[in-house]
C-alpha positions as CSV (number, residue, x, y, z in Angstrom):
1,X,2.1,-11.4,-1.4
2,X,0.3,-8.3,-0.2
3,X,-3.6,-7.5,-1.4
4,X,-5.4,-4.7,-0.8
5,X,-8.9,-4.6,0.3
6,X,-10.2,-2.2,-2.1
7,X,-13.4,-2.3,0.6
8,X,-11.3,-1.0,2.9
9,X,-9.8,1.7,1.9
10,X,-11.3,5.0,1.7
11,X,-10.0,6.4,-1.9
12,X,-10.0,10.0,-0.2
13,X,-6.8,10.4,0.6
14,X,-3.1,9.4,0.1
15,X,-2.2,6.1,1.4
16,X,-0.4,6.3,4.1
17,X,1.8,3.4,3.5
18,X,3.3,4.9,0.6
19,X,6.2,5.9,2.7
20,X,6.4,2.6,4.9
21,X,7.9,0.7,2.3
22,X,11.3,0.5,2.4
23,X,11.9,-0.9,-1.6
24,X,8.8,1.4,-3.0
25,X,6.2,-1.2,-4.3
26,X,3.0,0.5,-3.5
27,X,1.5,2.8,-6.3
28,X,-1.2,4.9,-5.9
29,X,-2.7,7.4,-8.4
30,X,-4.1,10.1,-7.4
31,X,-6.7,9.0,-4.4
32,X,-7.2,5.3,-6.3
33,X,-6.8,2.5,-4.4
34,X,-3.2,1.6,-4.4
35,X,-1.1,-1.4,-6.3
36,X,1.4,-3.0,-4.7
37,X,4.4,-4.5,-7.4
38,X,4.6,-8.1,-5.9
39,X,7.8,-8.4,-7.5
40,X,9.3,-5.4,-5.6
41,X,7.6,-6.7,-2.4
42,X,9.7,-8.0,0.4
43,X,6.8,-8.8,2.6
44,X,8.3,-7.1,5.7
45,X,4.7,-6.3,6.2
46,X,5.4,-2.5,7.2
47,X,2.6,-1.9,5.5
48,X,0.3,-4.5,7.0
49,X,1.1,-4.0,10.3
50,X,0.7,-0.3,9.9
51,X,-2.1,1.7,12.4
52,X,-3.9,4.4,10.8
């Protein structure tokens, strides 16, 4: 299961790993902090592992 660190993320920007996910599960509206559907996740981790 992925979580994100609402902390950690900036909320000034599109999250840039909308696109990394290869079956669509993150959600973000507008600049909020994104959602990831945990029953669409995989857990490849793309997004985890990904170096902004």
């Amino acid at each position: 299961m992925i979580v994100i660190r609402e902390e950690l993320c900036p909320q000034t920007h599109a999250c840039p790993t909308l696109p990394l996910c290869p079956v669509g599960a993150i959600f973000q509206e507008g600049f909020n902090v994104p959602t990831v559907d945990n029953e669409k996740c995989i857990c490849c981790c793309k997004c985890a592992n990904n170096q902004v």
